[in-house]
N, C-alpha and C positions, 0 to 999 in steps of 0.2 A: 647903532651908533654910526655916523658919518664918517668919511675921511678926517673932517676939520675936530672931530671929536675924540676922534680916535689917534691922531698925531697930539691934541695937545694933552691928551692922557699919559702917551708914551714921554714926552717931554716931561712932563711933571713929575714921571719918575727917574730917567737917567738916559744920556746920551745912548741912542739906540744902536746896534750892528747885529745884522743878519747875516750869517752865514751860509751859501747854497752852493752845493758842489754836487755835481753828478757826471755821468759820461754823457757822448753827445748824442741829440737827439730827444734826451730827457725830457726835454720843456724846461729847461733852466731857464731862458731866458725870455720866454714868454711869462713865464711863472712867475719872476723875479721882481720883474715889471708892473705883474700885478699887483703883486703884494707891496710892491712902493711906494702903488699909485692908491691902493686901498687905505694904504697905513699912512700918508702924507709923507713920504721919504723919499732921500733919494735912491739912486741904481746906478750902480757900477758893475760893466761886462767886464771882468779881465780877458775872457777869452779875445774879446777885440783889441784887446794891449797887445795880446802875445800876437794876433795877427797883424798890427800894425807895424809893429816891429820886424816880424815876416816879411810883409809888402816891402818896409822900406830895405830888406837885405839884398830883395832879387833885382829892386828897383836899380841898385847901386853896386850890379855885379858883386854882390861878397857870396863867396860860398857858402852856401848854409849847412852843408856837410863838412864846413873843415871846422870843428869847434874854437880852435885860436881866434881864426879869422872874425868869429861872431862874437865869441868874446873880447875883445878889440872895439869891433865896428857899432859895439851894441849901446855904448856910453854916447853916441852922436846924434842919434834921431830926437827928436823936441818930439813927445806924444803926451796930448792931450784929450782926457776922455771925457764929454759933457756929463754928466751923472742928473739928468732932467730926467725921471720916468716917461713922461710924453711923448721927449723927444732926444733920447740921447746919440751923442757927437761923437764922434773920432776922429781927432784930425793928425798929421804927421810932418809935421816942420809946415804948419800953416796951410797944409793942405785937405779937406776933406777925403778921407777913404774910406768912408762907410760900405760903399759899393766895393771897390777894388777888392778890398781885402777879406770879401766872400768867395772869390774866383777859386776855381779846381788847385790853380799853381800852388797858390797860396794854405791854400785846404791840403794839398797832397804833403808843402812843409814845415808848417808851423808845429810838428811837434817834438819835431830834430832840434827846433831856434829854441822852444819852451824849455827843453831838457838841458843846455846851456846854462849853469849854474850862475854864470856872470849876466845873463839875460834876465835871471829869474826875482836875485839881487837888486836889480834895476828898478823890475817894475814889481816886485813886493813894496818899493819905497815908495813908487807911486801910488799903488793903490790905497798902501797907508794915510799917505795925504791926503787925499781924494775923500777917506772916514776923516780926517783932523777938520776939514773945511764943511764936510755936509754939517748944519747946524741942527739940520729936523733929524740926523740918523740916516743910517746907509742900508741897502740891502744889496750886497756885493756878491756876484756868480760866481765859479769857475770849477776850480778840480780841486784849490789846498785852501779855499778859505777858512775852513773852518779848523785845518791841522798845521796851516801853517802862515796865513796873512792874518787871522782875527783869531787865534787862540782863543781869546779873554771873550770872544761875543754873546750878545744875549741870549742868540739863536742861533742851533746850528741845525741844521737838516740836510741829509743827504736824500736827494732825487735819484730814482732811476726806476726803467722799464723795460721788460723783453725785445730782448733783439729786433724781434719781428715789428714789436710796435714803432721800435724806436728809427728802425730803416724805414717803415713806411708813412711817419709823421716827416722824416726826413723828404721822402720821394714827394710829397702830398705841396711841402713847401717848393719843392725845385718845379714840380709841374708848374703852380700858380704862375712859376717866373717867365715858364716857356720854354725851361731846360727839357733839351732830348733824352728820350728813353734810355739810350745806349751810354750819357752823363750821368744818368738817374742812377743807373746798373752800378757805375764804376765808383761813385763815389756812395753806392753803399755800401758797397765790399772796400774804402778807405773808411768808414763809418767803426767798421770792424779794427783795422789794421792803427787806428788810431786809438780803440781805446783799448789796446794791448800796450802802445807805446806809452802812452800819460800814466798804462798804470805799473809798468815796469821799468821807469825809469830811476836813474841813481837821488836823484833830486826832485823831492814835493813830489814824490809819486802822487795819483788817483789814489784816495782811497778814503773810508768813511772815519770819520774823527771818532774818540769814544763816545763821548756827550753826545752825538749827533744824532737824530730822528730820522729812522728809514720811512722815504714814504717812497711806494710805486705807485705809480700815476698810469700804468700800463689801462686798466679800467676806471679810471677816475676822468670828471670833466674836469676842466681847467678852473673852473667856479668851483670845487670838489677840495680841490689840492689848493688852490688858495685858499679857502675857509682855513682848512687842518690847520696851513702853516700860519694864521692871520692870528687863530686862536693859541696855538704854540708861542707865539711873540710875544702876547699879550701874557696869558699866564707868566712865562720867564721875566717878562719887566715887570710883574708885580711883584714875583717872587722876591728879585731883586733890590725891590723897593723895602721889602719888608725884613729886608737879613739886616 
């Protein structure tokens, strides 16, 4: 079955949402993409929301350690996220920061902003809209979509892979870029130090929903772990179709 076959399958049975949460490194959002682009849908990163919102705290001198200050300043930034699988957008009060907001600074503190209850508030409402407007269905990343942005979704699967895998898909993407060895190091040991934060924190901790499907991708190709989850979607919207 094709893209075009397989989208207006899922449509004939019920507005679609995927849920994919994992720690980082996982292939979330390689993975997510595919299965968008597979299934005729669209793609939503949150994890690019919370880093935009990141970007635009340091941009704007707000401490991102003082939680008042972020919650405050967090209601001001315009973030809008493309959800095109081909090509998805992030812009920040009319600014593109797709780049920027992969930088170390911002890496070292998006997960101080993320843990900000009133941040999270925010952009749960956008991400919600983001699924009210895709008309083909969504296939939305992050840490709490499936326990806490899409409850209700068709699908939920949680990602993840061994440490080791998951620092060295990390280190594999930073060489292509031309990042230094000694950057490669440090931000896999923040690789670590992040997913102890997302999953211990007060608020939409990290963590696997019950309904959600464990898949490790540690020895799977990416063609591998998109099938499983393609076929996971599919069964659930029929299922659905047929209660």
């Amino acid at each position: 079955m094709d893209t075009a076959d397989r989208a207006h399958a899922l449509r004939a049975h019920a507005p679609v949402v995927v849920a994919i949460d994992g720690p980082s490194g996982s292939g979330k959002s390689t993975v997510s993409r595919a299965v968008a682009a597979r299934l005729g849908l669209s793609f939503l990163d949150t994890g690019a929301m919370y880093r935009a919102m990141t970007w635009w705290m340091l941009a704007n001198d707000v401490d991102v350690d003082d939680t008042d200050a972020v919650a405050i300043a967090c209601a001001k930034p315009v973030i809008v996220s493309g959800t095109d699988a081909d090509g998805p957008t992030i812009t920040v009060d009319g600014q593109d920061v797709a780049v920027p907001i992969r930088g170390p600074e911002v890496t070292a503190k998006v997960s101080a902003v993320a843990a900000v209850p009133q941040v999270r508030t925010r952009l749960v409402e956008l991400q919600r809209g983001c699924a009210e407007v895709a008309q083909r269905g969504i296939v939305a990343e992050g840490r709490d979509m499936g326990t806490v942005v899409f409850p209700g979704a068709t699908a939920k699967v949680f990602l993840t892979a061994s440490e080791a895998a998951r620092a060295e898909r990390r280190a594999a993407e930073l060489r292509a870029k031309g990042v230094d060895e000694a950057t490669i190091a440090a931000m896999a040991a923040d690789l670590v130090r992040r997913d102890a934060a997302d999953s211990s924190r007060a608020t939409a901790p990290l963590s696997q929903a019950a309904d959600a499907v464990l898949v490790d991708t540690s020895d799977l190709t990416l063609e591998q772990v998109v099938d499983t989850i393609v076929e996971l979607v599919e069964r659930r919207s029929a299922a659905a179709a047929a209660a």
